[in-house]
C-alpha positions as CSV (number, residue, x, y, z in Angstrom):
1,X,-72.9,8.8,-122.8
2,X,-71.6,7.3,-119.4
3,X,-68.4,8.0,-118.3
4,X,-66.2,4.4,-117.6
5,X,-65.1,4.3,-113.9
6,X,-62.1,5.1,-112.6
7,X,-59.8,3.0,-110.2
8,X,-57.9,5.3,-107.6
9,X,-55.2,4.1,-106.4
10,X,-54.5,3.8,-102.7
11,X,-51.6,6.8,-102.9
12,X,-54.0,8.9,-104.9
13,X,-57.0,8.6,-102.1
14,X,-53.7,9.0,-99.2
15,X,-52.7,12.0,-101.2
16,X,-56.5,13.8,-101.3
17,X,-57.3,12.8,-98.2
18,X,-54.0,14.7,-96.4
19,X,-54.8,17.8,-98.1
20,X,-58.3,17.7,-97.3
21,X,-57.0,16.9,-93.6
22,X,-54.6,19.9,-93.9
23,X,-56.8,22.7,-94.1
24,X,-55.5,24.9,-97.0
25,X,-58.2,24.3,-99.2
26,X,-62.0,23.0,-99.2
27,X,-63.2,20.1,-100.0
28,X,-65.2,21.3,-102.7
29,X,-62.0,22.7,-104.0
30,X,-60.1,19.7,-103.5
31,X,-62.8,17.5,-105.3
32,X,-63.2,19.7,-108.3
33,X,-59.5,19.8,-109.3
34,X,-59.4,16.1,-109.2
35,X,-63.0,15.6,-110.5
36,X,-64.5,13.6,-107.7
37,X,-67.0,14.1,-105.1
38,X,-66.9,16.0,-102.0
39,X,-68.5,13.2,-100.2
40,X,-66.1,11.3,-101.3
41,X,-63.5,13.3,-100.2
42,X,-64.6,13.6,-96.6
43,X,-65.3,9.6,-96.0
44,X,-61.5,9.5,-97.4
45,X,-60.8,12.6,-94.5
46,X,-62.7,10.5,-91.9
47,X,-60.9,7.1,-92.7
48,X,-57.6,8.3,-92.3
49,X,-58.7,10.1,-88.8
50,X,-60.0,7.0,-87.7
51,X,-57.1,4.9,-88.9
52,X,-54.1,6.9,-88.0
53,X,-53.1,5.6,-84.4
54,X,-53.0,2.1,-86.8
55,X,-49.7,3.5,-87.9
56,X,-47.7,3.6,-84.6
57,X,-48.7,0.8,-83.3
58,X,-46.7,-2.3,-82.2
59,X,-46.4,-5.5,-83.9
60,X,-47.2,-7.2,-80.4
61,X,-50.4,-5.2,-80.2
62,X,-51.1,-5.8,-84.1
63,X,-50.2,-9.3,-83.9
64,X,-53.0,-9.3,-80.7
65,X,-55.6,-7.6,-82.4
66,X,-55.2,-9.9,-85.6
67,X,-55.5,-13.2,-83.2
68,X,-58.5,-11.9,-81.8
69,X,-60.6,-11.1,-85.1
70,X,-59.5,-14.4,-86.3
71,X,-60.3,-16.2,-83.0
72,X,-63.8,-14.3,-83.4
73,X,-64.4,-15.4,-87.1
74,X,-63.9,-18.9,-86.2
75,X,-66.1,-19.0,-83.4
76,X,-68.6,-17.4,-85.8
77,X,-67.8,-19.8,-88.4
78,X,-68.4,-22.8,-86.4
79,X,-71.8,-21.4,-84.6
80,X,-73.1,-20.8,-88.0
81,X,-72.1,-24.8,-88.5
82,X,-74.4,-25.6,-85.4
83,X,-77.1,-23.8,-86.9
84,X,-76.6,-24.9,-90.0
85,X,-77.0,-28.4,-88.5
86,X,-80.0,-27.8,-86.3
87,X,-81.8,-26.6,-89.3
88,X,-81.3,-28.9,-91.2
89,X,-82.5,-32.1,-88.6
90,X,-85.5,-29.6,-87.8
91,X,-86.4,-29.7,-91.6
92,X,-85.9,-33.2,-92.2
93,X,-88.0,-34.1,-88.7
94,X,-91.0,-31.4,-90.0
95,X,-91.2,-33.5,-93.1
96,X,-90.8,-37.0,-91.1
97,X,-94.0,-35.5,-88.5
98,X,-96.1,-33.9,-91.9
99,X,-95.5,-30.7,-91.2
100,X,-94.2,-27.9,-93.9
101,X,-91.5,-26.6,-92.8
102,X,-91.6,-23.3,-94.7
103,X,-95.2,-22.6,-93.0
104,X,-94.8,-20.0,-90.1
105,X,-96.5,-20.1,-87.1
């Protein structure tokens, strides 16, 4: 019978993954008195490395960083747009000329 899957919470995965970055035990340890995978437990490890300086730093820089990956996403956003548009009046001249426009060249 499968086993139904379980939802971690966020304070559970902080919890594991500050002993695993303590030391004291193994992650095999670790993983097996919580019944989860070792993997598991290191990508938690690794996250928390990679996302610590996150912590300390300022609003001004957070508030910068955020601007920026929303400035990206809209540029993105409206280049797909553009494409989106050129396709779509390369498609509709292909049929106007004969051609399929799902043939490749």
């Amino acid at each position: 019978m499968k086993r139904k899957r379980r939802h971690l919470t966020a304070e559970f995965k902080a919890r594991i993954a500050l002993e695993a970055l303590k030391g004291v035990k193994s992650a095999a340890e670790i993983a097996q008195e919580n019944e989860i995978a070792p993997a598991q437990i290191s990508e938690w490890k690794r996250e928390v490395q990679e996302r610590m300086s996150e912590l300390f730093e300022s609003e001004a820089s957070k508030k910068k960083r955020i601007a920026a990956a929303e400035k990206q996403k809209s540029q993105l956003e409206r280049k797909v747009g553009q494409l989106v548009i050129e396709k779509d009046f390369l498609v509709k001249k292909c049929v106007e000329l004969g051609i399929d426009p799902s043939e490749k060249a």
